[in-house]
C-alpha positions as CSV (number, residue, x, y, z in Angstrom):
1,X,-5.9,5.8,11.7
2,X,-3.0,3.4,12.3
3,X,-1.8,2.6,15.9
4,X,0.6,-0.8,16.5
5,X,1.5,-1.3,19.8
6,X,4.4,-3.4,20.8
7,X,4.6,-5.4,17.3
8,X,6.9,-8.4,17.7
9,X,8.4,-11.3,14.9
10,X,10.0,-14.3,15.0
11,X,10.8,-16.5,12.2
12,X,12.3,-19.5,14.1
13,X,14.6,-18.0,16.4
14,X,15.5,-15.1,14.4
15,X,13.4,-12.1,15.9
16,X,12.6,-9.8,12.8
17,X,10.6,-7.2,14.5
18,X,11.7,-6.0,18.2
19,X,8.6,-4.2,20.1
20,X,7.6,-1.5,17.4
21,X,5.0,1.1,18.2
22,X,3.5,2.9,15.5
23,X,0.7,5.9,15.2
24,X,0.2,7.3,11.8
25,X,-2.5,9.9,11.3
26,X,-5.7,9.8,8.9
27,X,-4.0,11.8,5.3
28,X,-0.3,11.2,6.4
29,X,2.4,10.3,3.9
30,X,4.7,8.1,6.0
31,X,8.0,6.8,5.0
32,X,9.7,4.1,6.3
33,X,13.7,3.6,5.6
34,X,16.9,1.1,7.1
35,X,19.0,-0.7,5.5
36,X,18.2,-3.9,3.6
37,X,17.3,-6.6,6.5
38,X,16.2,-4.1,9.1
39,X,12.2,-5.6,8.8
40,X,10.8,-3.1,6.6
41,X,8.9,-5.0,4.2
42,X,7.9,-7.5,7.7
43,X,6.4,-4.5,9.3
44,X,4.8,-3.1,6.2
45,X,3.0,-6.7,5.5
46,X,1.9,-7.5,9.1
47,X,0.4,-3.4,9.2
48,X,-0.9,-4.5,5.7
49,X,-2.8,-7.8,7.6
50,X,-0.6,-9.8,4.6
51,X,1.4,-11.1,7.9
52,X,0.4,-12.5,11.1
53,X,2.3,-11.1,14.4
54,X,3.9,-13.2,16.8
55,X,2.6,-12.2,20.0
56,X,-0.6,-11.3,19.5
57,X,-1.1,-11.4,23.1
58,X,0.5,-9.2,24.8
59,X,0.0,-6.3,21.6
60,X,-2.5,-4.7,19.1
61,X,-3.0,-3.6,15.6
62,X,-5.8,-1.0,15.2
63,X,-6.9,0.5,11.9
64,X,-10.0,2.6,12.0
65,X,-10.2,1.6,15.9
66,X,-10.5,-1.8,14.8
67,X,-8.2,-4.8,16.2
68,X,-7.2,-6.2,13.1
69,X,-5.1,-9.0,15.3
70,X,-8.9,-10.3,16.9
71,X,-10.1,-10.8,13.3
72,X,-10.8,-14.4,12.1
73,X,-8.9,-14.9,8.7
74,X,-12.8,-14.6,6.7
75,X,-13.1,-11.7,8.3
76,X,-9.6,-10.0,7.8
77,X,-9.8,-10.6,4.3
78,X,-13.2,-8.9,3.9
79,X,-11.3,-6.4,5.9
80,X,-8.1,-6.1,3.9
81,X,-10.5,-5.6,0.7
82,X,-12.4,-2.8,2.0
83,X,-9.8,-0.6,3.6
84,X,-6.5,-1.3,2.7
85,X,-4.6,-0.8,-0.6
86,X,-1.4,-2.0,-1.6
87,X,1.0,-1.4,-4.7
88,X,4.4,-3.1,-5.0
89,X,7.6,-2.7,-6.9
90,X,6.4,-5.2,-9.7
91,X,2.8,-3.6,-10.5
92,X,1.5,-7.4,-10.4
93,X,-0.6,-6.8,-13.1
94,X,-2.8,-9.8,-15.1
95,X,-1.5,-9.6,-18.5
96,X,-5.2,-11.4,-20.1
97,X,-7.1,-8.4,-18.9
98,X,-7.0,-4.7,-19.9
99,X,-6.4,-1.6,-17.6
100,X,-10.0,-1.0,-16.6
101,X,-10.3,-5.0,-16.2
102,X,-7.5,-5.3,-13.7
103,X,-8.6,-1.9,-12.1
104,X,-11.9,-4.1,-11.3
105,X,-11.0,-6.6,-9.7
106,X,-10.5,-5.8,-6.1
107,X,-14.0,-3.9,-6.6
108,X,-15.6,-7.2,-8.4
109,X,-14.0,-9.6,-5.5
110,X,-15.8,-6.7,-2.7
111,X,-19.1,-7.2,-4.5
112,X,-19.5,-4.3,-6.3
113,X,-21.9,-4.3,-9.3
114,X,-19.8,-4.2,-12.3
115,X,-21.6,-0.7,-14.1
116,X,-20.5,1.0,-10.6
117,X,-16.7,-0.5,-10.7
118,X,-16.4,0.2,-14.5
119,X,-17.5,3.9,-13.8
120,X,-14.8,4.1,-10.8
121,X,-12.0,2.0,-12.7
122,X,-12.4,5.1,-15.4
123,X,-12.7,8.2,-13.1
124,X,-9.8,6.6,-11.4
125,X,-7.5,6.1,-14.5
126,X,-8.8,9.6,-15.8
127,X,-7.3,11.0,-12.9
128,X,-4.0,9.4,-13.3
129,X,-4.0,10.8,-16.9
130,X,-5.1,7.1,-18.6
131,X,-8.3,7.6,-19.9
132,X,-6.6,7.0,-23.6
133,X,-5.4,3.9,-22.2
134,X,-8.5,2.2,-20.6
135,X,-8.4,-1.1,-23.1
136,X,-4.7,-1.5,-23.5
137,X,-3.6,-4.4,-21.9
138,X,-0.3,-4.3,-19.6
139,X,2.0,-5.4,-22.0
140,X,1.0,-1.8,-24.2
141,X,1.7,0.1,-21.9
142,X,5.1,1.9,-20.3
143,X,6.7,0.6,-17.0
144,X,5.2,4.1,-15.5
145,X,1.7,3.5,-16.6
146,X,1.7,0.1,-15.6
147,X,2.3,1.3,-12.5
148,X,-0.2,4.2,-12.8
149,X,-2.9,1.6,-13.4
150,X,-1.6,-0.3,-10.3
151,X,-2.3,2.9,-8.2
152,X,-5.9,3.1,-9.5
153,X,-6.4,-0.8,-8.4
154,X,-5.0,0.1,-4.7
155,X,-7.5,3.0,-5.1
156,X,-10.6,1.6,-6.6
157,X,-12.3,0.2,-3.2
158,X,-11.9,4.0,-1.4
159,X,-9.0,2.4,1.4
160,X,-8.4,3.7,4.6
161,X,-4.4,3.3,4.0
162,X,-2.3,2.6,1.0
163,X,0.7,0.5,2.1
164,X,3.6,0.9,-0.8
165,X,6.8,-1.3,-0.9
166,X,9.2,0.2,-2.7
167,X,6.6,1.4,-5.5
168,X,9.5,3.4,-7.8
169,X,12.2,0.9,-7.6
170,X,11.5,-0.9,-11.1
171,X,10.9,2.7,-13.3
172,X,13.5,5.0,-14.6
173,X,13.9,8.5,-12.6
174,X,11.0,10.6,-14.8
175,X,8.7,7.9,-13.8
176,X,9.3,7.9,-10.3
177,X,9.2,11.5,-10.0
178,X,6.1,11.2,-11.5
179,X,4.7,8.5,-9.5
180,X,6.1,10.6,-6.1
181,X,4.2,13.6,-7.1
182,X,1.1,11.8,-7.9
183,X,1.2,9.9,-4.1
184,X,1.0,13.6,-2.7
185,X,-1.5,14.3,-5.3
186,X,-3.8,11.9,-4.4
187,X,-2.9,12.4,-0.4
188,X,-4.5,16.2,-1.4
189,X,-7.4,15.0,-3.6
190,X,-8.5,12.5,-1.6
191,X,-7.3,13.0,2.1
192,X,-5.5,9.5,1.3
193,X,-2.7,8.1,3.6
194,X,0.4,6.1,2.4
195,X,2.6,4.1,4.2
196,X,5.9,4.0,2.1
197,X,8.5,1.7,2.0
198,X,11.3,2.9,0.4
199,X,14.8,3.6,-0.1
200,X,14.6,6.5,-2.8
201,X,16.2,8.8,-0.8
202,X,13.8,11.7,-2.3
203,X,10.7,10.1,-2.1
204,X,11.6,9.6,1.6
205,X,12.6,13.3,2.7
206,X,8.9,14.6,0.3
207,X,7.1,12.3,3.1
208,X,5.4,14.2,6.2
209,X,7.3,12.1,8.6
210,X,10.5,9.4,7.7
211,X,10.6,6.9,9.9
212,X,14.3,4.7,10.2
213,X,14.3,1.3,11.3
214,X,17.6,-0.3,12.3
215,X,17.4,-4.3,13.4
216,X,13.9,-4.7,14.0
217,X,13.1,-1.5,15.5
218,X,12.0,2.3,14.4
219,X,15.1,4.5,16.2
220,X,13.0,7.9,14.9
C-alpha cells in the first residue's frame, strides 16, 4: 500500500526527517508516536503528498505502486483527491454549509455528479450514526460529531489511506473513545488503512503496529 524509502527533510539547515523507511500494509491501522519535535506531523504531510521531500533523488514514495515523488503538482493533486484522506485535530469544517454539503466537497472538486455524492455523503454519515444530522450546519453540532462528519469527508472519495494528525486531541475522553472505536470500525467495514498521528497513549497501543520516532527517525 505505502512504501517510503529513505525519506529525508531539511528546512534550512535543520534536517527534520533523517532517512526514514516506511511499509504499511493495505487495511493496517498504523500509529505513529515521539515526543513533540521528533517530525511526526513532517512525515505524515510528505506521506500525505501535502509536503514535498528533500531528496527526491536518491528516494521514493509509492502508494498503490505509484511514485507519488515523479508526479507533476496537476497531477498529484488529482492524485491526493482520489486516494488519500485526511482528518486533523481541528475538523476544518466550512461553517456556510451543512454536514452533507461539506461531506461533498472533496467528491464535487473529483468530478462526481452531485445525485451520486449526495447519496454517498448520506450512507456515509448514516454509518457514523448522523443521518438525523444531515442539514445541521457545524456550528449545531457537538465537537464529536463535527468530527464524525470530518471522517465521512476523508471517506467520501473511497481512499486508499487515511492519514490522521492527532484526530482526538480537541474532544473530551467519551468522544475520543468513540472516534478510536469507529477508526477500527471503519478499518473492518471497509478494509480501510489509517495512518495515525497521535499521542493518546490508548489510541496508540489499539493500533496494529506503533511506530516511535525520535529526532527525525522511526527507532521501532
Amino acid at each position: 500500500m505505502i512504501k517510503a524509502t529513505n525519506i529525508n527533510k531539511f528546512y534550512g539547515n535543520l534536517q527534520v526527517l533523517k532517512g526514514v523507511d516506511l511499509h504499511i500494509k493495505k487495511g493496517e491501522v498504523v500509529s505513529i508516536v515521539g515526543p513533540s519535535g521528533a517530525g511526526k506531523t513532517t512525515l505524515l504531510q510528505i506521506l500525505g503528498t501535502l509536503d514535498t521531500l528533500s531528496n527526491k533523488n536518491d528516494s521514493s514514495l509509492l502508494i498503490n505502486d505509484e511514485d507519488v515523488t515523479k508526479m507533476s503538482d496537476k497531477a498529484m493533486a488529482k492524485f491526493r483527491n482520489s486516494h488519500i484522506g485526511f482528518i486533523f485535530q481541528f475538523h476544518q469544517l466550512l461553517p456556510e454549509f451543512t454536514a452533507l454539503e461539506n461531506v461533498c466537497i472533496p467528491a464535487f472538486i473529483k468530478g462526481t455528479k452531485k445525485e451520486k455524492a449526495e447519496l454517498r455523503a448520506a450512507e456515509l454519515l448514516e454509518f457514523l450514526g448522523l443521518s438525523h444530522r444531515l442539514q445541521h450546519k457545524p456550528n449545531e453540532l457537538s465537537g464529536g460529531e463535527q468530527q464524525r462528519v470530518a471522517v465521512a469527508r476523508a471517506l467520501v472519495n473511497s481512499p486508499s489511506v487515511i492519514f490522521a494528525d492527532e484526530p482526538s486531541g480537541n474532544l473530551d475522553s467519551e468522544s475520543a473513545d468513540n472516534l478510536h472505536k469507529l477508526f477500527f470500525d471503519l478499518r473492518d467495514a471497509f478494509g480501510q488503512t489509517f495512518v495515525i498521528v497521535t499521542h493518546n497513549e490508548e489510541l496508540a497501543n489499539m493500533a496494529d503496529r506503533k511506530l516511535i520516532m525520535v529526532d527525525g527517525s522511526i527507532t521501532r
